[in-house]
C-alpha positions in Angstrom: 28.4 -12.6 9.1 29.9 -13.8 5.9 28.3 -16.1 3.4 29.7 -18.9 1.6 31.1 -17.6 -1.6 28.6 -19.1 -4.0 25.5 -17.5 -2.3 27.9 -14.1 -1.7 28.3 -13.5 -5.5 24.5 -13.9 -5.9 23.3 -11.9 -3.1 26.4 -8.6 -3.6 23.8 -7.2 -6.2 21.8 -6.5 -3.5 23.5 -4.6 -1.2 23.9 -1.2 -3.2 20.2 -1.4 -3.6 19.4 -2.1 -0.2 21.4 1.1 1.1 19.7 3.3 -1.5 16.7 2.3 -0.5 17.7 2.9 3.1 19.4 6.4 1.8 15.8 7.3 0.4 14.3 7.1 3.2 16.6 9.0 5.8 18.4 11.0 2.7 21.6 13.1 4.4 20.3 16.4 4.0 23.5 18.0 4.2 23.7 17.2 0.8 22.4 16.7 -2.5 20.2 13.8 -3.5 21.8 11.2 -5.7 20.8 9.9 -8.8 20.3 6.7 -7.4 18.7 7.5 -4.2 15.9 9.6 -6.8 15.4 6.8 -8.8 14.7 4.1 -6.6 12.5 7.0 -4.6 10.6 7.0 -7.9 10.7 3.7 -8.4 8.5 3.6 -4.9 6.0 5.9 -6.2 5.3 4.1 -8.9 4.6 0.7 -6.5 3.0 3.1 -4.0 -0.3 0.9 -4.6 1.3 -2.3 -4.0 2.3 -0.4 -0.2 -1.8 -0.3 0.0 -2.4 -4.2 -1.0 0.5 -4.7 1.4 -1.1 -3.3 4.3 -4.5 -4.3 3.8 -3.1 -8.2 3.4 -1.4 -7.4 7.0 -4.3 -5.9 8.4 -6.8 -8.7 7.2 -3.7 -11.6 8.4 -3.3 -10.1 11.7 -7.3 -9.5 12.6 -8.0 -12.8 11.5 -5.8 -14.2 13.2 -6.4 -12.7 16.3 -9.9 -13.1 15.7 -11.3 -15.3 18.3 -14.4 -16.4 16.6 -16.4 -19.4 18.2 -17.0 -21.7 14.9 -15.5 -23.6 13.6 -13.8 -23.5 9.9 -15.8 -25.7 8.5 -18.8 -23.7 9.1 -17.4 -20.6 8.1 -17.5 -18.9 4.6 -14.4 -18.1 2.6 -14.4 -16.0 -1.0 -18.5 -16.3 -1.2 -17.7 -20.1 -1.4 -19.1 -22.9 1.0 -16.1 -24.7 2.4 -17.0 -28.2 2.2 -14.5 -30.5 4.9 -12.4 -27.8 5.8 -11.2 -26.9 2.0 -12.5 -23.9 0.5 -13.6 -23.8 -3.1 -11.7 -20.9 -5.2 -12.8 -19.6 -8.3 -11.3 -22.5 -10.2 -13.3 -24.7 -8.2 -16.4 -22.3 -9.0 -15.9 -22.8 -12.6 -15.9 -26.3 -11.9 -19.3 -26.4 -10.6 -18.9 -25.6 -7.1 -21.8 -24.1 -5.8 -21.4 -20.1 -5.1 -23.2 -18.7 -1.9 -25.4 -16.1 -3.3 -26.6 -13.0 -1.2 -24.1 -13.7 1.4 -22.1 -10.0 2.1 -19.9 -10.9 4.5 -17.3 -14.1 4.3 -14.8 -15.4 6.4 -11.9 -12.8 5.3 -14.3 -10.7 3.5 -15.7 -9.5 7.2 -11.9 -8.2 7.9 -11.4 -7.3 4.3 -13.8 -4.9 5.1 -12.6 -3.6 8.1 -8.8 -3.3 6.7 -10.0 -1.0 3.7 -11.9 0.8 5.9 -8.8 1.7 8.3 -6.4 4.7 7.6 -3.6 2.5 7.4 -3.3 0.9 4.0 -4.2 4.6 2.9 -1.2 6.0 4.9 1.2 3.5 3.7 -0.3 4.3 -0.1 1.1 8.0 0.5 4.6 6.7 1.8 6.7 6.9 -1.3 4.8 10.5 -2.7 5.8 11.6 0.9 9.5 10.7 0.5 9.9 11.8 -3.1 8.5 14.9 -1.6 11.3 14.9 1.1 13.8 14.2 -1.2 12.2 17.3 -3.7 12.9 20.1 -1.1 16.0 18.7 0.0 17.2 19.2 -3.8 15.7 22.4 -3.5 17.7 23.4 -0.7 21.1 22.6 -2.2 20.3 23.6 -6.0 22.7 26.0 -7.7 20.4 28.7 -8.7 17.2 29.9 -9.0 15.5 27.9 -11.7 16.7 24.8 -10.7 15.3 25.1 -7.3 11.8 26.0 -8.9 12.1 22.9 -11.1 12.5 21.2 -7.5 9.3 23.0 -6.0 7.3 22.1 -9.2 8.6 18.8 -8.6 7.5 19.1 -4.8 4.1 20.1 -5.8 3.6 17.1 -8.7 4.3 14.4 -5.7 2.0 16.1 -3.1 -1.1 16.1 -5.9 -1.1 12.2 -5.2 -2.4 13.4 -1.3 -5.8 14.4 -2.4 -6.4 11.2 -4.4 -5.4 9.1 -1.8 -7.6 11.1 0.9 -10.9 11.7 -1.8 -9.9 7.2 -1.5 -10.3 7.2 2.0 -13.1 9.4 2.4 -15.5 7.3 -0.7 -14.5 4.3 1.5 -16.0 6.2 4.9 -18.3 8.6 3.2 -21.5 8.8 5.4 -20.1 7.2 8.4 -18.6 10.9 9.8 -21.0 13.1 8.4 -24.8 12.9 6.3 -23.7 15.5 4.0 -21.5 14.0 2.1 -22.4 10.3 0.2 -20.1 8.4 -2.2 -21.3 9.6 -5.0 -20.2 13.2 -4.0 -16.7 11.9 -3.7 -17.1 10.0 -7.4 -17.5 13.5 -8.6 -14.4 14.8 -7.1 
């Protein structure tokens, strides 16, 4: 499929990116990384917390969308906010004198909101990129010349697995006292 030229010389930029992205996530381990491929690797890590947001907006869109509940919008709550005729009040609407719920926990998304933190999921897709910079690490390693560059590579390794236990202490502060009594949140705010 070819596009007309106009839109081809805006969108050929993206291409290159597009297969180093691809490249960094199934790297040819046959040989060595590129630059490229190592940079935009990196370049994940550093959005790895967007990849949470991103799958916690997912989950809450998909639940509540096949949520099936019985009433009706206009009775439901959205953002702690009453929704007056079917249009919910935001926070620029609050400001404006709308009249918060107060003591209400649960709203509308807020019930799935929830539930997506709560799920492994947006955690697992937070430890995506630190999982494929890791990859990419003892791949290097593998093909480096000598012996201090591969050590460089296994430091390297190690520096993009310490984002694990961070992610997982996450997780468990979100679950802590569901799985077991010994452990509360504020054990996990210590760690």
């Amino acid at each position: 499929i070819h596009l007309p030229s106009a839109l081809d010389q805006r969108f050929r930029w993206r291409i290159p990116i597009a297969r180093a992205l691809w490249r960094s996530v199934c790297p040819d381990t046959s040989r060595e990384i590129p630059f490229v491929e190592v940079l935009v690797a990196d370049g994940l890590t550093s959005l790895s917390k967007v990849f949470f947001d991103l799958a916690v907006c997912t989950c809450v869109a998909s639940s509540s969308l096949l949520d099936n509940s019985p009433e009706p919008l206009s009775s439901q709550l959205l953002h702690g906010f009453e929704i007056y005729s079917g249009v919910a009040l935001n926070s620029t609407a609050a400001i404006a004198g709308a009249r918060p719920v107060v003591g209400v926990k649960h709203t509308f998304w807020g019930e799935h909101l929830t539930e997506c933190r709560r799920s492994a999921f947006p955690y697992f897709a937070w430890s995506i990129p630190f999982l494929l910079r890791a990859r990419q690490c003892t791949i290097a390693a593998r093909h480096a010349p000598d012996s201090l560059a591969r050590d460089l590579q296994r430091v390297n390794f190690l520096k993009y697995l310490t984002a694990l236990p961070v992610i997982a202490f996450a997780f468990c502060y979100v679950r802590a006292g569901e799985f077991s009594q010994m452990l509360e949140k504020e054990d996990f705010e210590f760690m």
